[in-house]
C-alpha positions in Angstrom: 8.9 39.4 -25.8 8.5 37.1 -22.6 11.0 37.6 -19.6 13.6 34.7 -19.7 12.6 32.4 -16.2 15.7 31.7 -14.5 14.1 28.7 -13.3 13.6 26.9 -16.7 17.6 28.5 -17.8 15.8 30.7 -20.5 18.3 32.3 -22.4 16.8 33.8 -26.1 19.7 33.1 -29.0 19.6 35.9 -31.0 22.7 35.2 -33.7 21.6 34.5 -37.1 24.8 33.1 -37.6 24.8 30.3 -34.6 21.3 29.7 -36.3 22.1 29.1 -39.2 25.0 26.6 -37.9 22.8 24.8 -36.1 20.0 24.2 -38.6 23.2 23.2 -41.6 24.6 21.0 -39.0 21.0 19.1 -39.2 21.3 18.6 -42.5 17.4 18.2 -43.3 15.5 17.6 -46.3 11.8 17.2 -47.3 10.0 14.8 -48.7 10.6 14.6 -52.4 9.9 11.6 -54.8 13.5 10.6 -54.2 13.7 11.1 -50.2 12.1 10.5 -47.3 12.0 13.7 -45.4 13.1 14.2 -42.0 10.5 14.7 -38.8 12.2 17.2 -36.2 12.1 16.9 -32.6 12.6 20.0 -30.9 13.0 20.7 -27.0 12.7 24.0 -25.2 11.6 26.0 -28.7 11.3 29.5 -26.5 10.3 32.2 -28.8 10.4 30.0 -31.8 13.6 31.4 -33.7 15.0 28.4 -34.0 11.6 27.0 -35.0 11.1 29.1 -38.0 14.0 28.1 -39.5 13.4 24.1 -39.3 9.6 24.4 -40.6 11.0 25.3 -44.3 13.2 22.6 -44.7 11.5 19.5 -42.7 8.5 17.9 -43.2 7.2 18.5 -39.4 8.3 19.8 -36.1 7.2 18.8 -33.0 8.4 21.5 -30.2 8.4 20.6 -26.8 8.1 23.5 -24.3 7.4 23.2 -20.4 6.6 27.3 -20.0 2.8 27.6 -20.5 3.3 31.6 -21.4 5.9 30.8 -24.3 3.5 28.2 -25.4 0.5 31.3 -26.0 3.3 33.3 -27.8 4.2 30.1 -29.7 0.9 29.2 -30.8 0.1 33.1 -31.8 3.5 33.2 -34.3 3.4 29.4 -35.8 0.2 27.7 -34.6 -1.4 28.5 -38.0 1.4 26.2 -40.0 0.4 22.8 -40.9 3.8 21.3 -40.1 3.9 22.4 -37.0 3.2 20.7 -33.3 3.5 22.4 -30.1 2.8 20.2 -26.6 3.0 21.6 -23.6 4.6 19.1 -22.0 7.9 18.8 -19.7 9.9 16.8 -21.9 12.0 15.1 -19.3 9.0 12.9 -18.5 6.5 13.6 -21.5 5.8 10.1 -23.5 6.2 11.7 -26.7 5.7 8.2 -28.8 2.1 8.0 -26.5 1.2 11.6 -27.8 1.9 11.2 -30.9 0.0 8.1 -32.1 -3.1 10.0 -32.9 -1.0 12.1 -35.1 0.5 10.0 -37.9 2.0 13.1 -39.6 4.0 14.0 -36.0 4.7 10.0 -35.1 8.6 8.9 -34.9 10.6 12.1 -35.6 14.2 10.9 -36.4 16.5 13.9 -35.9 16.6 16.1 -32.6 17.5 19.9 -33.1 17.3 21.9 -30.0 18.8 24.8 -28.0 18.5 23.0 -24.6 18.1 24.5 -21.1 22.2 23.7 -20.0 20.9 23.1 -16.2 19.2 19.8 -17.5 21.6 19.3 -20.2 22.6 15.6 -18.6 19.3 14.2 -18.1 18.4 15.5 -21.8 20.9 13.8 -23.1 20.2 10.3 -21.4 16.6 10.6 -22.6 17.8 10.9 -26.2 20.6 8.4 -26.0 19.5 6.4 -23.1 22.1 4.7 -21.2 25.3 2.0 -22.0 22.7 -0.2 -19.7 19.8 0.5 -21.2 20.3 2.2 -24.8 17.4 3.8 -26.6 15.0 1.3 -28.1 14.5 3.3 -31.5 18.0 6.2 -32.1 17.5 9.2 -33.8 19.3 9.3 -37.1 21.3 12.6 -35.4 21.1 14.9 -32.2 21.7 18.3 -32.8 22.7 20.3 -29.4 23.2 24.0 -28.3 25.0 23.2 -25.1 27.1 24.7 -22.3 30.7 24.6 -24.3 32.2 23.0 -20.9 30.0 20.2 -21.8 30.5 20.3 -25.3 34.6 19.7 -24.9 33.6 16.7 -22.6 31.6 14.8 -25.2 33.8 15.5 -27.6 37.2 14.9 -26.0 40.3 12.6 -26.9 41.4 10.4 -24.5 44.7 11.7 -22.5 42.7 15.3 -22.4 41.6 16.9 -19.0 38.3 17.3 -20.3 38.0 13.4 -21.3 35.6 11.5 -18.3 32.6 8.9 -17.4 30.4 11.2 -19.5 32.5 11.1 -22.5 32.8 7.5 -22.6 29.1 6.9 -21.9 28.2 9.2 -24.4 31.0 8.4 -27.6 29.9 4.4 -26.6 26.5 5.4 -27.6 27.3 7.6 -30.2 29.5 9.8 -32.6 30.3 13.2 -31.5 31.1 16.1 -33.6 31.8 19.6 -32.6 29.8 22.0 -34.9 31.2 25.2 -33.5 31.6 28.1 -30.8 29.1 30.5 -30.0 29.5 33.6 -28.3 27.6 34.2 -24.6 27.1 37.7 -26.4 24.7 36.1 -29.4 22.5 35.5 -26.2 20.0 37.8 -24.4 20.2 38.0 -21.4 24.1 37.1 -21.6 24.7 34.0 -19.9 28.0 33.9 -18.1 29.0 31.2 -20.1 30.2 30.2 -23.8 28.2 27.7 -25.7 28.9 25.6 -28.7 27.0 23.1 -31.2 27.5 19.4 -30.8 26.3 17.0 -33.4 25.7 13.1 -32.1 24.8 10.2 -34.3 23.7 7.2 -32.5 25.0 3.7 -33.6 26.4 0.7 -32.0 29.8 0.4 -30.8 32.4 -2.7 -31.7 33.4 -3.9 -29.9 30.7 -3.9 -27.7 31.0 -4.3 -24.1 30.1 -8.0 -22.8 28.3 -6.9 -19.4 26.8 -3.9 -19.6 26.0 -3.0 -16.4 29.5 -3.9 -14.9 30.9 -1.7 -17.8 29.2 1.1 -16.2 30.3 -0.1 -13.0 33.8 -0.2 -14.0 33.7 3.4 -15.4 32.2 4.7 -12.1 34.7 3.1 -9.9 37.1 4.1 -12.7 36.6 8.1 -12.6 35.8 7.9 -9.3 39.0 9.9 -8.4 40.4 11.4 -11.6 43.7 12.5 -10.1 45.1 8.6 -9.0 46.1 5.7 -11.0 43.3 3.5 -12.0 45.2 0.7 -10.2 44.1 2.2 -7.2 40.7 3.2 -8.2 39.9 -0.3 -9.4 41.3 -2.6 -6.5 38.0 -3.1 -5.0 37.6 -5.0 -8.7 41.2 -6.5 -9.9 44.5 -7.5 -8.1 47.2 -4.4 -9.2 49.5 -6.6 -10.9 46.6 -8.0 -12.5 45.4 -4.8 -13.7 48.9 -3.3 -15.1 49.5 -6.6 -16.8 46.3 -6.2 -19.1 46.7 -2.1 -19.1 50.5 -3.4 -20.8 48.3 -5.8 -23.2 45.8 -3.0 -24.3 48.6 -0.9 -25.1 48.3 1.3 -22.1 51.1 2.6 -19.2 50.2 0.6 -16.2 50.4 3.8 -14.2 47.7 5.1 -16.5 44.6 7.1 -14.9 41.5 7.2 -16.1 41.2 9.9 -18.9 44.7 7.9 -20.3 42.4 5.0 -21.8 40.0 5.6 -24.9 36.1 4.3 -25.0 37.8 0.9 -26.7 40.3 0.3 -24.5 37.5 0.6 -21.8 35.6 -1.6 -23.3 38.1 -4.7 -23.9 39.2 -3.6 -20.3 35.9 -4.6 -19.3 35.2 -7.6 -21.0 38.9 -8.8 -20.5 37.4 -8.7 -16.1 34.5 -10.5 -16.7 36.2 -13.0 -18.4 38.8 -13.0 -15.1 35.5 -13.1 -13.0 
């Protein structure tokens, strides 16, 4: 067995239970004369637990994995399996649709199932779901995540909650987020000094969507910009104060509201209603 690299967050899961989660929480299926199987994407495969587990029930993997040594031990444990693809590639700038057009079997994989490195985990993310700006030309069908659980409570949050900021509405404009479940730092070797937990996200398109997209991200930067005041402070670069807590009253929000108070909708028409002003 390799020695985890700190500097790629290598952390080797080890719980057939949070396995098993994560693989259900895929919900895959093969080819069969009534359905079209899935094609698995999978980042930062390691030792290839995970792996073995998504080869049975999907009709290819394609494993992305930046460490050259865990590529040898890949390649002696699964490189003999027709379904599965292993680049060496670092998939944060890898042009996976570019290296897979010689392999028609491999091309277009629609679901993401991965144990991520967490110290990337936002730039992951945006690759997957792209941005409110710039969403991803072709969506997975689903995004299946091992993350830090801090991060997993952000994604997942309700408005009003601490954990509930930019990233959650960036990420719940571009998609549905489920929280799978907990797991353990001790189902990890070594033990990594924080919990983790599996998030699910299914891309779609929001309504209603937001007018201008790149003042929406604006507005949500200027907007979270300091969590602890009123957003009729953080926003009077943008909209007069009365201005602002007579709309907040309209979209059914306290005009002394902060940030975290309104939800991704609320956000939105917030948006839309400034451009309109504008």
């Amino acid at each position: 067995m390799p020695q985890p690299r700190k500097q790629f967050g290598q952390h080797w899961l080890q719980s057939e239970k949070a396995l098993s989660s994560i693989v259900a929480a895929a919900e895959l299926k093969k080819t069969s004369p009534d359905t079209v199987g899935d094609r698995v994407l999978e980042i930062g495969p390691g030792t290839g637990v995970l792996t073995r587990q998504l080869l049975p029930q999907a009709d290819s993997v394609v494993a992305v994995e930046i460490d050259r040594d865990l590529c040898e031990l890949l390649i002696r444990k699964l490189g003999k399996i027709d379904n599965f693809l292993l680049l060496q590639e670092d998939f944060l700038t890898v042009d996976l649709p570019a290296m897979l057009a010689p392999l028609p079997e491999f091309q277009n994989p629609n679901k993401v199932v991965a144990n991520i490195p967490y110290n990337i985990t936002g730039p992951i993310i945006e690759k997957l779901l792209g941005t409110i700006a710039c969403p991803a030309e072709n969506p997975f069908e689903s995004i299946v995540l091992l993350v830090q659980k801090e991060v997993a409570l952000r994604l997942n949050a309700k408005p009003g909650s601490t954990n509930f900021g930019a990233l959650t509405v960036r990420v719940q404009y571009l998609a549905d987020c489920d929280f799978i479940c907990d797991v353990s730092a001790k189902a990890f070797q070594p033990v990594p000094k924080v919990d983790s937990a599996v998030i699910r996200l299914r891309p779609r398109s929001f309504q209603p969507a937001a007018n201008d997209l790149r003042f929406f991200e604006t507005l949500l930067k200027l907007g979270f910009g300091s969590k602890r005041k009123m957003l009729r402070n953080n926003l009077q670069s943008l909209i007069d104060r009365d201005r602002l807590s007579q709309l907040l009253e309209i979209l059914g929000a306290n005009p002394q509201s902060r940030a975290e108070d309104l939800s991704v909708e609320q956000w939105v028409l917030l948006s839309n209603q400034l451009v309109v002003d504008s």
